[in-house]
Backbone atoms as SQL, in Angstrom:
CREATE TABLE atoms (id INTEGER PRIMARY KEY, chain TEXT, resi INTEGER, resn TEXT, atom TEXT, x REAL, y REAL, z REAL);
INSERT INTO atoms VALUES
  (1, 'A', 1, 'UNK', 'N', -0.025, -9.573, -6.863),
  (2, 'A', 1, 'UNK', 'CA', -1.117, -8.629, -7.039),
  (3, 'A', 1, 'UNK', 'C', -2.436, -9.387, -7.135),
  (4, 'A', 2, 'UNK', 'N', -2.311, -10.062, -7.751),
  (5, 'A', 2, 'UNK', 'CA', -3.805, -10.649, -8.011),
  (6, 'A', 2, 'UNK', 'C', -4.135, -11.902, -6.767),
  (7, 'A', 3, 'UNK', 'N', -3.046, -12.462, -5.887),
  (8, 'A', 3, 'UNK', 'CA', -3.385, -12.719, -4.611),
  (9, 'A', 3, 'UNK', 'C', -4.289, -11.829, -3.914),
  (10, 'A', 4, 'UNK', 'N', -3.603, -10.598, -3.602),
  (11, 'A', 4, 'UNK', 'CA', -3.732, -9.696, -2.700),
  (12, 'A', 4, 'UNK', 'C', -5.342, -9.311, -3.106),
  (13, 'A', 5, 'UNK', 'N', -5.796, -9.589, -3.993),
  (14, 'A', 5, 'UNK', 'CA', -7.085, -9.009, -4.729),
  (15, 'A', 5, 'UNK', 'C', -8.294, -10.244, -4.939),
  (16, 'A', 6, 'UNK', 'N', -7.440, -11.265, -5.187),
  (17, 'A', 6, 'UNK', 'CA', -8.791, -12.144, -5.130),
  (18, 'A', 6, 'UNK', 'C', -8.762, -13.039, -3.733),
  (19, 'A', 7, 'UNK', 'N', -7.799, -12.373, -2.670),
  (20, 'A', 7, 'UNK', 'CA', -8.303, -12.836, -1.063),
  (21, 'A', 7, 'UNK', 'C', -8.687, -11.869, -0.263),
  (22, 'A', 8, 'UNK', 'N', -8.449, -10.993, -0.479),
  (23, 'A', 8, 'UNK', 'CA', -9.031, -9.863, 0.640),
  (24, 'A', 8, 'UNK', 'C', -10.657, -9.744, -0.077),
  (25, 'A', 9, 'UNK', 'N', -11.164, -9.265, 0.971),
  (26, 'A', 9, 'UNK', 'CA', -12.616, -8.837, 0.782),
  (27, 'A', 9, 'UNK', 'C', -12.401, -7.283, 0.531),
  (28, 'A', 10, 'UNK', 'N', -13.215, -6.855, -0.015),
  (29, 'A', 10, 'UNK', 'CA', -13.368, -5.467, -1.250),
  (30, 'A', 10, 'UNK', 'C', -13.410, -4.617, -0.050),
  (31, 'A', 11, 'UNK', 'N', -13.742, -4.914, 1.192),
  (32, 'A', 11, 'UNK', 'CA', -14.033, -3.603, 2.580),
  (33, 'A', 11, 'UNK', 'C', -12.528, -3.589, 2.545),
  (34, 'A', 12, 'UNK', 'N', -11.739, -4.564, 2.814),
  (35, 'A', 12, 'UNK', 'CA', -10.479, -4.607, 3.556),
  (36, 'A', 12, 'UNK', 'C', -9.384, -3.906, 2.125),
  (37, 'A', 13, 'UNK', 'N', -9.827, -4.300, 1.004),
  (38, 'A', 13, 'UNK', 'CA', -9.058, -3.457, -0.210),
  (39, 'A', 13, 'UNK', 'C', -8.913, -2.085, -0.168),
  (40, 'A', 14, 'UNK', 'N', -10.468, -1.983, 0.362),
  (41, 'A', 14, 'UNK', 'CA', -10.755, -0.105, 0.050),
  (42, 'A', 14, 'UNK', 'C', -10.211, 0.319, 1.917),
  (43, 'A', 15, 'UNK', 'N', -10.222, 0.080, 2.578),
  (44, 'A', 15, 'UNK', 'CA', -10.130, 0.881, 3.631),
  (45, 'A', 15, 'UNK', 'C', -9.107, 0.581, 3.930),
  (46, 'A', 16, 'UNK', 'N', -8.177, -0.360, 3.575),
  (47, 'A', 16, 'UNK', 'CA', -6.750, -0.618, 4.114),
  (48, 'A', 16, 'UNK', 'C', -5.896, -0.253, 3.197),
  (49, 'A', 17, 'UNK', 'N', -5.866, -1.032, 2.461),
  (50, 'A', 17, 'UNK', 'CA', -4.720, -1.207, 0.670),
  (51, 'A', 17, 'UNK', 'C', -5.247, 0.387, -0.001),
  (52, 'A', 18, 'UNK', 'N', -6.062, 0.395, -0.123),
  (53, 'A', 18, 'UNK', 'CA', -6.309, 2.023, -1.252),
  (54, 'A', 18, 'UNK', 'C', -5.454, 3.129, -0.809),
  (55, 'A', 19, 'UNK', 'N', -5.493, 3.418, 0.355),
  (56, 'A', 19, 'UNK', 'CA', -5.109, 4.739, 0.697),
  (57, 'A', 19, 'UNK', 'C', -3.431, 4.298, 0.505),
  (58, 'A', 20, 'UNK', 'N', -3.224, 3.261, 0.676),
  (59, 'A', 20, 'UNK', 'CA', -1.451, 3.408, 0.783),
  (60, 'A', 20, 'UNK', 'C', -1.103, 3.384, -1.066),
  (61, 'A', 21, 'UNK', 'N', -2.038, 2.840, -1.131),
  (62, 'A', 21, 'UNK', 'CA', -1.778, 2.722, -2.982),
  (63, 'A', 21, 'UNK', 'C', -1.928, 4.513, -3.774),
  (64, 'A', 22, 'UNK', 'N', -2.836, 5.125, -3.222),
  (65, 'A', 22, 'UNK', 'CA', -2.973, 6.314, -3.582),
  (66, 'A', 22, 'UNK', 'C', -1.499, 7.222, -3.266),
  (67, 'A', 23, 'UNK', 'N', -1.463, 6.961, -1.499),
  (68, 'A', 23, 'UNK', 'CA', -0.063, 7.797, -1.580),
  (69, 'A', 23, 'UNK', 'C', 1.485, 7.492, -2.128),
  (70, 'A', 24, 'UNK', 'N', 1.219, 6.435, -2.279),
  (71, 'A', 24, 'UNK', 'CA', 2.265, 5.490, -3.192),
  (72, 'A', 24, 'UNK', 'C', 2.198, 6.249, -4.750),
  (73, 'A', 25, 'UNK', 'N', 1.219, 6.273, -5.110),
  (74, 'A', 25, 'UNK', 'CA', 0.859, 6.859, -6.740),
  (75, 'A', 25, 'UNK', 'C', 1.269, 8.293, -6.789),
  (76, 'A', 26, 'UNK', 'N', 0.910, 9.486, -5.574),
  (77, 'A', 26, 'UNK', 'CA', 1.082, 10.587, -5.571),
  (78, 'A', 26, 'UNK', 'C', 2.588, 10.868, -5.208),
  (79, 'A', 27, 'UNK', 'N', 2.965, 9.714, -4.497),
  (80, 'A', 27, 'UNK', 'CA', 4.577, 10.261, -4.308),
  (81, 'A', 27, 'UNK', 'C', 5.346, 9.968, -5.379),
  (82, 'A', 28, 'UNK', 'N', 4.802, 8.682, -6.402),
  (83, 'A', 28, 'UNK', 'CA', 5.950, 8.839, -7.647),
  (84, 'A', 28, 'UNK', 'C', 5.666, 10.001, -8.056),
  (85, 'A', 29, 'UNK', 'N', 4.481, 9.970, -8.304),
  (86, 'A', 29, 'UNK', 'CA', 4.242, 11.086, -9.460),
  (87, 'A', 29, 'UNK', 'C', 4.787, 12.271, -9.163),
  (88, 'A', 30, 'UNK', 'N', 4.978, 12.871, -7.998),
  (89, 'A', 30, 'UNK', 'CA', 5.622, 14.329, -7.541),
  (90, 'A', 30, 'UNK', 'C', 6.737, 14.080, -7.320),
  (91, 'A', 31, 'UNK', 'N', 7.588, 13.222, -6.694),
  (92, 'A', 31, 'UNK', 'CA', 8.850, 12.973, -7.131),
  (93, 'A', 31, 'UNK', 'C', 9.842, 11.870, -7.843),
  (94, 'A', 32, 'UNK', 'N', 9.347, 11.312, -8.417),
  (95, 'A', 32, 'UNK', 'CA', 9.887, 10.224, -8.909),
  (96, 'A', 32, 'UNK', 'C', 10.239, 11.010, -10.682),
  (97, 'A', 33, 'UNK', 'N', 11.210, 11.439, -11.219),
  (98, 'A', 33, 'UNK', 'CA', 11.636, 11.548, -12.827),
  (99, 'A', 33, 'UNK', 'C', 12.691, 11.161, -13.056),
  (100, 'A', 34, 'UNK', 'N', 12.869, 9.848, -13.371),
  (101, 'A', 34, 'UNK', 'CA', 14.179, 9.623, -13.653),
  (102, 'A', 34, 'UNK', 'C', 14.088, 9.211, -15.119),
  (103, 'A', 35, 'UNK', 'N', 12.957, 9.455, -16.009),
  (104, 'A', 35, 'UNK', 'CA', 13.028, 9.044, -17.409),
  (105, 'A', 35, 'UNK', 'C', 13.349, 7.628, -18.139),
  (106, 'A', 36, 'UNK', 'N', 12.676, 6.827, -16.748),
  (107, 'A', 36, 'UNK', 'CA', 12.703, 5.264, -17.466),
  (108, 'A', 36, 'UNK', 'C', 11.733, 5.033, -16.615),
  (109, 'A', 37, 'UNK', 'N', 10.625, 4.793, -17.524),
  (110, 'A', 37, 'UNK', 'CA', 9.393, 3.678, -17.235),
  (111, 'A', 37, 'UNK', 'C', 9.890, 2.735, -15.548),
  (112, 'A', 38, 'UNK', 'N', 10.412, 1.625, -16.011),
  (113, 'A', 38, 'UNK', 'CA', 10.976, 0.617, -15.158),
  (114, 'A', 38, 'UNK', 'C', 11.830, 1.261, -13.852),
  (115, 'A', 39, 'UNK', 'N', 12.230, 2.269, -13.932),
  (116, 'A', 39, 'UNK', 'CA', 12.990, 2.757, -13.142),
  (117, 'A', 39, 'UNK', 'C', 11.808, 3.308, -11.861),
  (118, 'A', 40, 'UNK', 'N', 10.849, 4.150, -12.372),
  (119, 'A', 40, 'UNK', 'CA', 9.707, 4.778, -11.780),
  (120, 'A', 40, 'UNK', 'C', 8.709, 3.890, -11.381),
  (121, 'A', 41, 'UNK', 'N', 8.606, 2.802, -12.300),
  (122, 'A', 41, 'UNK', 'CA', 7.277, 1.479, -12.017),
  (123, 'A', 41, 'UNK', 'C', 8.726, 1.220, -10.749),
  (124, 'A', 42, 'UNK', 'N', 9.321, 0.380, -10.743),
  (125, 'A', 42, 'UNK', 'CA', 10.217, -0.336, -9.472),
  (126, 'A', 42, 'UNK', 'C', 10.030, 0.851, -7.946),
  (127, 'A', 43, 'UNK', 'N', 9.549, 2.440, -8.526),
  (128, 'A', 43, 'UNK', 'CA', 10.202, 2.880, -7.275),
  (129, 'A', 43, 'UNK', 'C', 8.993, 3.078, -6.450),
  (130, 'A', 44, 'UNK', 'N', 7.693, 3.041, -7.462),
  (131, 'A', 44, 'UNK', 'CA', 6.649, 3.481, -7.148),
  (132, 'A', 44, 'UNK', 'C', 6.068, 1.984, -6.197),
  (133, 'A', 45, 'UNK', 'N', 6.359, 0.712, -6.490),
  (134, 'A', 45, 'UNK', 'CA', 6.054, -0.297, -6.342),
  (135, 'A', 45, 'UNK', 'C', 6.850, -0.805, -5.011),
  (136, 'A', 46, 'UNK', 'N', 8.129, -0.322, -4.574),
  (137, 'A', 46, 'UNK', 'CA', 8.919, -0.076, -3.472),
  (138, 'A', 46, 'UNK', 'C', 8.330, 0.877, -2.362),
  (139, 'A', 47, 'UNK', 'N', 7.795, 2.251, -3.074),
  (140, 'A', 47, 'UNK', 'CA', 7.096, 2.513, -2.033),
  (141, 'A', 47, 'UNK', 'C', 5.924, 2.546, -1.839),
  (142, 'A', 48, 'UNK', 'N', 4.935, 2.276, -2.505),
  (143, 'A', 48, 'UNK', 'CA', 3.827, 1.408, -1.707),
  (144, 'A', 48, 'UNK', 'C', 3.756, 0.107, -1.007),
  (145, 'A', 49, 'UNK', 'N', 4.958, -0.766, -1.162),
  (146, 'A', 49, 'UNK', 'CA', 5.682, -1.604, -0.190),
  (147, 'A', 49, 'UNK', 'C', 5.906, -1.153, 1.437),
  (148, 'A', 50, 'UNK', 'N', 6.788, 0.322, 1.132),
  (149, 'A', 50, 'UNK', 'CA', 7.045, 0.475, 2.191),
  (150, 'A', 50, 'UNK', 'C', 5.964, 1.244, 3.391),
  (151, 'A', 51, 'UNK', 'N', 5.177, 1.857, 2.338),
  (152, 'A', 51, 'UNK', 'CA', 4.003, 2.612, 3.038),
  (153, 'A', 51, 'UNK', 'C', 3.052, 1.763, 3.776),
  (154, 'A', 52, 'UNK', 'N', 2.683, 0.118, 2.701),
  (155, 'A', 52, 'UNK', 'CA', 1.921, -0.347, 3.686),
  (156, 'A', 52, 'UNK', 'C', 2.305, -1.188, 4.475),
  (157, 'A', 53, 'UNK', 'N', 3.777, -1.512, 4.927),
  (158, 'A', 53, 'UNK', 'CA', 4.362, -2.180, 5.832),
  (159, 'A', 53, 'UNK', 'C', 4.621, -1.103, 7.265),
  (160, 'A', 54, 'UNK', 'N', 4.565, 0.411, 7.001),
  (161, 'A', 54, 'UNK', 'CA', 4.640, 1.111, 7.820),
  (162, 'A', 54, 'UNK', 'C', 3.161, 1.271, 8.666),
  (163, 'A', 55, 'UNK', 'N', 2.133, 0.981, 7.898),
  (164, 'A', 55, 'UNK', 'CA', 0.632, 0.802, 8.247),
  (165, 'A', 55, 'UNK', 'C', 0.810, -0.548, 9.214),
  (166, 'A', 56, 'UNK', 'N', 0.879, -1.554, 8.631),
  (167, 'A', 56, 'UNK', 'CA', 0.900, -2.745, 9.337),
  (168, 'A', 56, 'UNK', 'C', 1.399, -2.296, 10.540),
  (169, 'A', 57, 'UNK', 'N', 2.596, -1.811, 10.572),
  (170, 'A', 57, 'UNK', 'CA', 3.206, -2.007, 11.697),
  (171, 'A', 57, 'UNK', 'C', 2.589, -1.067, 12.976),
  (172, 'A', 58, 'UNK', 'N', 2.122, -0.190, 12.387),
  (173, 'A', 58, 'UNK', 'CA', 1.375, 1.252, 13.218),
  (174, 'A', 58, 'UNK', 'C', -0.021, 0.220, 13.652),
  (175, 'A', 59, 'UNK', 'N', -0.776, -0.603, 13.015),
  (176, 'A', 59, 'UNK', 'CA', -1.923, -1.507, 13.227),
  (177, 'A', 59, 'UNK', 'C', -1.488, -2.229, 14.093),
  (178, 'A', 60, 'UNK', 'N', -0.099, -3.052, 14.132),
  (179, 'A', 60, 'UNK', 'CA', 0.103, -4.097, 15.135),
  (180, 'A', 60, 'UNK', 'C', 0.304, -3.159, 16.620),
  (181, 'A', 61, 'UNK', 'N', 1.181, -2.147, 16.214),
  (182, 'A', 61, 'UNK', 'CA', 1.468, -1.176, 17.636),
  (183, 'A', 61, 'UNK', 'C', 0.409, -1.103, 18.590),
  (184, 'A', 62, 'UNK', 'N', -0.811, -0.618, 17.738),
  (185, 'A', 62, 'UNK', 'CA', -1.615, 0.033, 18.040),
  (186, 'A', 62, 'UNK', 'C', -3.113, -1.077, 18.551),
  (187, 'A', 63, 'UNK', 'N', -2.255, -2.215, 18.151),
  (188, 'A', 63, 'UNK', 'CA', -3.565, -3.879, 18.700),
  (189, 'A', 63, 'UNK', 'C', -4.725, -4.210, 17.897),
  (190, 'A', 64, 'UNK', 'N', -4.380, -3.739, 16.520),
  (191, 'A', 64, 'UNK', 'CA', -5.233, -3.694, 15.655),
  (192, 'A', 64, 'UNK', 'C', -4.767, -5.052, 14.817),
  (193, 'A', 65, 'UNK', 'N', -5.185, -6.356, 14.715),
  (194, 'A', 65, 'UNK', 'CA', -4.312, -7.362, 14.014),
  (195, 'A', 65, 'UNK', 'C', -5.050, -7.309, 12.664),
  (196, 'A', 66, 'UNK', 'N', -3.994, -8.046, 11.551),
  (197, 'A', 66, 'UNK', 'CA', -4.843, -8.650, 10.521),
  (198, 'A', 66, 'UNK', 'C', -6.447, -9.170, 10.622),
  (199, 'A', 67, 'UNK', 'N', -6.417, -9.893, 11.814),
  (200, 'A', 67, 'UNK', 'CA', -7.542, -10.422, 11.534),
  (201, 'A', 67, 'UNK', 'C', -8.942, -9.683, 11.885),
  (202, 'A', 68, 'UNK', 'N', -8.390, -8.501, 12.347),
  (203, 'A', 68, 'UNK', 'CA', -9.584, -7.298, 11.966),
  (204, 'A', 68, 'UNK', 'C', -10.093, -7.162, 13.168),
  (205, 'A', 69, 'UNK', 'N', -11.314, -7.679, 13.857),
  (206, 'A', 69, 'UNK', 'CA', -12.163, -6.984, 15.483),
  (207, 'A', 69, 'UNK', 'C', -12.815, -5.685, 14.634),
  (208, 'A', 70, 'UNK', 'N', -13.708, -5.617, 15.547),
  (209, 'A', 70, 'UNK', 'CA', -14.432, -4.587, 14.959),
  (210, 'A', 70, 'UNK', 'C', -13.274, -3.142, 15.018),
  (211, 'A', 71, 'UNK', 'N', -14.410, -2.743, 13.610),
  (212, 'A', 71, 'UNK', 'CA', -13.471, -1.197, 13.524),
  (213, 'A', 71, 'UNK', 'C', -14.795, -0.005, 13.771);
């Protein structure tokens, strides 16, 4: 976490990383109750994993690389 935060530049946090972190947050929260902390932190943290690896991959499809080009 704190990689991911003190190397990206604050444009690339907010317009890339935020939105998957948001829907990551809204999908525990609406379905995630399994009544253990750790259980819900692991699932919520799995899928904002998987959300922004599904981004990446839609970015690479689509010829958009890490290393950015204009947007």
């Amino acid at each position: 976490m704190y990689a991911l935060i003190s190397r990206l530049p604050a444009r690339q946090l907010l317009v890339r990383h935020a939105p998957t972190l948001v829907g990551a947050l809204a999908i525990a929260e609406m379905f995630y109750k399994w009544r253990s902390f750790l259980l819900e932190a692991a699932g919520f943290l799995v899928t904002w994993y998987l959300l922004d690896a599904a981004v990446s991959y839609v970015e690479r499809r689509l010829g958009k690389g890490e290393g950015g080009g204009s947007a």
